[in-house]
FIVEX-38030 format. One record per residue: residue in three letters; x, y, z of N, C-alpha, C in turn. Coordinates in pm, whole numbers, plus 50000, padded with zeros to 5 digits. Layout:
BEGIN
ALAXYZXYZXYZ...
***
This chain:
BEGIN
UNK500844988150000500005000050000500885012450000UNK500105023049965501005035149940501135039350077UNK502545049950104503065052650240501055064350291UNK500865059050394499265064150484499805073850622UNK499345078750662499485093250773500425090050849UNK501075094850898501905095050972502025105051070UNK502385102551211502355109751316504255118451366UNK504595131851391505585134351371506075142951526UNK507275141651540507705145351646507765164951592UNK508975169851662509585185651628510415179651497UNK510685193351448511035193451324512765191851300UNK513365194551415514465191251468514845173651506UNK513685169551547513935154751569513775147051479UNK512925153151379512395145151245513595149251142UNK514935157751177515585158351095516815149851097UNK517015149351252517835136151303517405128651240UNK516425121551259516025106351208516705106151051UNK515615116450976516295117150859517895116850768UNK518475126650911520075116550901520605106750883UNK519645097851011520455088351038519935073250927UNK518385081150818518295072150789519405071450637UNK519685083850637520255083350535521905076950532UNK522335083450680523255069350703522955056150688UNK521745051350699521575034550689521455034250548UNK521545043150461520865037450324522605036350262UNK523295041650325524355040950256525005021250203UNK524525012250318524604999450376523204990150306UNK522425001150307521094992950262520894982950192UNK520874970850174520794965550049519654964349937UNK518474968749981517304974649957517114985450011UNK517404993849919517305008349947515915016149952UNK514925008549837513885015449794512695018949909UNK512465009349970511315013050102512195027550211UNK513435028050199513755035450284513635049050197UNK514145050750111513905061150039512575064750002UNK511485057749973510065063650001509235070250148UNK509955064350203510115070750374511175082850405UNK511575084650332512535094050371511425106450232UNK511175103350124510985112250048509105116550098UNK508615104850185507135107350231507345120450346UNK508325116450445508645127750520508845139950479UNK509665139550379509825153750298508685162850274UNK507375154750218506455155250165505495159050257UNK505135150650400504545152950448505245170350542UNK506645170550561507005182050625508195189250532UNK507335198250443508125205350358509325214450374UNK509785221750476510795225450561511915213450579UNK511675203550559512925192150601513415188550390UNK512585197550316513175193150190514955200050157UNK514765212850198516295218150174517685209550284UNK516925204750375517885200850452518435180950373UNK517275177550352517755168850257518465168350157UNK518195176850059519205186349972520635183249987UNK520425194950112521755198050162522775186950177UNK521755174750284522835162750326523355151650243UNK522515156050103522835146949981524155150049902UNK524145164849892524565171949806526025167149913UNK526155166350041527395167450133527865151050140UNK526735143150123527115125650095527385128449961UNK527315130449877527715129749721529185138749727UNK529815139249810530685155149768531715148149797UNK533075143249765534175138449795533795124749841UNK533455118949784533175104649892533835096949916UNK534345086850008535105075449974535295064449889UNK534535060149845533985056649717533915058549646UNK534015070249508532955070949416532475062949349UNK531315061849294530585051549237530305039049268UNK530885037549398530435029549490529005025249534UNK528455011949600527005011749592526375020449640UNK527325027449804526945038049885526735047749839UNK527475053049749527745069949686526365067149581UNK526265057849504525205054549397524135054949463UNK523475046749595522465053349714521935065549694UNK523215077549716522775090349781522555090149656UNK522975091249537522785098749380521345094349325UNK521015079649350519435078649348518515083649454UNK518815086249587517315090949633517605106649583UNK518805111849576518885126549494518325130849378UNK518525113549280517455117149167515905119149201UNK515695110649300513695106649382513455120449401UNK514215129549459514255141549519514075151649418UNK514875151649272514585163649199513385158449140UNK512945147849102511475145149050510635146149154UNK510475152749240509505149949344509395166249383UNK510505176849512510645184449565511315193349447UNK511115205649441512295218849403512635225449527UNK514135223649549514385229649664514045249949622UNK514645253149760514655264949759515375272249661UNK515395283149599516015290649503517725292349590UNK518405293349674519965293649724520035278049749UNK519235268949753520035250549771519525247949601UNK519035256049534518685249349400519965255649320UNK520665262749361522195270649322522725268749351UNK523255255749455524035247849508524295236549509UNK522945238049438522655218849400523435217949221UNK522805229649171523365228049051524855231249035UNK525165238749098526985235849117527395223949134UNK526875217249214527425202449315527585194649106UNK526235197449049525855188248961526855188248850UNK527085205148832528595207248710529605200348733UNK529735205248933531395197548940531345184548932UNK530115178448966530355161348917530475160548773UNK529975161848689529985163748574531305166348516UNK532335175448564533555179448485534595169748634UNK534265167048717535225154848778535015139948776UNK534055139448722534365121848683532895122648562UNK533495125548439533205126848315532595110148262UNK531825109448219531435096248163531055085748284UNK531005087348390530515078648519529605079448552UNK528545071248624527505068048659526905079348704UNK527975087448846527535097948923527075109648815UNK527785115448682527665120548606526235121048578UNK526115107648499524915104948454523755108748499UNK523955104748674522425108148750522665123748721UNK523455131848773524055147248765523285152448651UNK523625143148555522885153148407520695153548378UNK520855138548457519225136348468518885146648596UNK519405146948697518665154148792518815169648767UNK519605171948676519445186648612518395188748481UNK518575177348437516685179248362515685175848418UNK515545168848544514645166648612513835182248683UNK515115186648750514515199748769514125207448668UNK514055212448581513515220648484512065217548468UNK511855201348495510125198748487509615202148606UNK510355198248738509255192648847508735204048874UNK507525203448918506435212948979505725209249155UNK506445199249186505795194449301504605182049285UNK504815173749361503685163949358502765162249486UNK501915153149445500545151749529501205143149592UNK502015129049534502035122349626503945118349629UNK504425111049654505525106049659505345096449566UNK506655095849482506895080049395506165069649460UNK505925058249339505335044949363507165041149412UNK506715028449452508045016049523508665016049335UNK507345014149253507985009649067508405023049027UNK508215035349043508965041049020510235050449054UNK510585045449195511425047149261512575034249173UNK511565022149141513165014049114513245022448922UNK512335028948887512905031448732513485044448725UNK513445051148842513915062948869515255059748883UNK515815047548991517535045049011517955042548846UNK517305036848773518185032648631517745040648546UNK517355054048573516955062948510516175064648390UNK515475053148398514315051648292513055056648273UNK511875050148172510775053048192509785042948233UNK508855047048322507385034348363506965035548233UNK505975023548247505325020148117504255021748163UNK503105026548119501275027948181500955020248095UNK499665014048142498715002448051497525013048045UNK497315018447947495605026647937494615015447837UNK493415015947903492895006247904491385016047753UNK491505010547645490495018347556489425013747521UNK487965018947540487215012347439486955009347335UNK487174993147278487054990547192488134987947076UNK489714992047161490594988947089491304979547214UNK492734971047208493494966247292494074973247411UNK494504969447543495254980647602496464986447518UNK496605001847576497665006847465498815009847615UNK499905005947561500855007247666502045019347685UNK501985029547720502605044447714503425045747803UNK505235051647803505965052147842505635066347900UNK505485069348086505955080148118506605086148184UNK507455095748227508145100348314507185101248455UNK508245107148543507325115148671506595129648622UNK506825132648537506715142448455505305147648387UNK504915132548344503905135248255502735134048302UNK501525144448195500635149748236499255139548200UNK498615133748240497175128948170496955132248024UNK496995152848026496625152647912497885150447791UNK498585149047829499455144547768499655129647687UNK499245124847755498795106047737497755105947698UNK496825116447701495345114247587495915118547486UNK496235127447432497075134147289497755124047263UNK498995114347314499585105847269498455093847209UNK497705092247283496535079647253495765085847125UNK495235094347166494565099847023495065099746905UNK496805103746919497335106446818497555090546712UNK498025081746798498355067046812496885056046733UNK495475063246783494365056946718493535066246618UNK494675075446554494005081046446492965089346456UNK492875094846611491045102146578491545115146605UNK492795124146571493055133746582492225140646504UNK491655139746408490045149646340488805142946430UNK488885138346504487375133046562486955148346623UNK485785150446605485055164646696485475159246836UNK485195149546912484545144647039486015149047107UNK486115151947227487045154847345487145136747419UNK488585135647477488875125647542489845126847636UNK489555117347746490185122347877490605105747923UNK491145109548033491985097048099490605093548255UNK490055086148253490005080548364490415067548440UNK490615069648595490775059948702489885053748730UNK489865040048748489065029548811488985021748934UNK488285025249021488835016449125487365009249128UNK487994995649251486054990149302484924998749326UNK485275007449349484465018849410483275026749333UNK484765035349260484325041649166485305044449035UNK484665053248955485145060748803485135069048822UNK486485077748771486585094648768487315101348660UNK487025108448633487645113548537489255119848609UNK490455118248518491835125448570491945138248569UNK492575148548600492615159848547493595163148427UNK493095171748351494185173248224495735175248292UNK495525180348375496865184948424497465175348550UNK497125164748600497265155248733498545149748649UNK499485146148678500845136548680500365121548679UNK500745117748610500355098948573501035093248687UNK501875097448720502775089448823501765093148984UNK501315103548991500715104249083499505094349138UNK498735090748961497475084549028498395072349028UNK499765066248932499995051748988500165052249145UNK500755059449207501085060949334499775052849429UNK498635059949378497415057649415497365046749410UNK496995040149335496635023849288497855015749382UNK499125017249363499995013349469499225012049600
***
């Protein structure tokens, strides 16, 4: 099930923890449940996002390792982080420094790599409703795309690659475009299904958000 309410100490104690979990992730061997806990906290207490930032940007910075499983850790929940949070305008100018100098000190390496995605990552994010799914936390570390199954009447499911990025209406335009009814008069939209009920998405809701949901 997707991460549900959570009860929180001071904002000072909830930043400890957050330390120390980020010390354990260094060791983690399953990293991903901890990093949705660490990025739900964020989420649920927006004030602890720059400080995350910060302690990433300071685990990524000289490490003992580089490219190590540990150092590769901090560089994926850092990627979870620019698809998810925009830090503040002075840690978002610090972050992108951190990202050049990786970039021009170990050229062609993994750390690079995330460096160059989490600098296009920021240019999209806008903030989310919810925190990554567990599935796209693991396509986020290999810096890929989820695949959505949209389900059509009357044709097969059609299966659409999207970022954290992308918009509903975005994936109706792709579908439309894909079954030819780009001259159809009629308007088309994305809806969710649960036991419950049917709803229509919003043109503008993040796909990754309602998977979150269904998670």
């Amino acid at each position: 099930t997707a991460p549900g309410p959570r009860s929180y100490t001071t904002l000072r104690d909830e930043a400890v923890k957050l330390f120390n979990s980020l010390q354990q992730l260094e060791s983690e061997r399953d990293p991903v449940p901890l990093m949705q806990g660490v990025l739900q906290t964020c989420l649920d207490l927006p004030p602890l996002v720059d400080e995350i930032y910060c302690q990433l940007v300071k685990q990524t910075t000289e490490p003992p390792a580089p490219g190590g499983q540990g150092d590769l850790h901090y560089w994926q929940l850092l990627t979870c982080m620019s698809c998810t949070f925009l830090p503040s305008p002075p840690v978002l100018r610090f972050l992108r420094f951190h990202l050049d100098r990786t970039e021009n000190c170990f050229p062609g390496s993994e750390m690079a790599k995330y460096a160059c995605f989490i600098r296009e990552a920021l240019e999209k994010t806008k903030g989310r409703e919810c925190v990554p799914s567990l599935e796209e936390i693991l396509v986020l570390m290999q810096r890929q795309e989820m695949i959505c199954t949209v389900h059509c009447p009357g044709v097969p499911a059609c299966s659409v690659a999207i970022s954290s990025h992308t918009t509903a209406e975005e994936v109706a335009q792709e579908l439309v475009s894909r079954l030819g009814l780009s001259q159809s008069p009629n308007l088309f939209a994305l809806y969710e299904q649960s036991r419950r009920r049917e709803q229509p998405v919003g043109s503008a809701t993040l796909l990754a958000d309602v998977l979150t949901r269904f998670e």
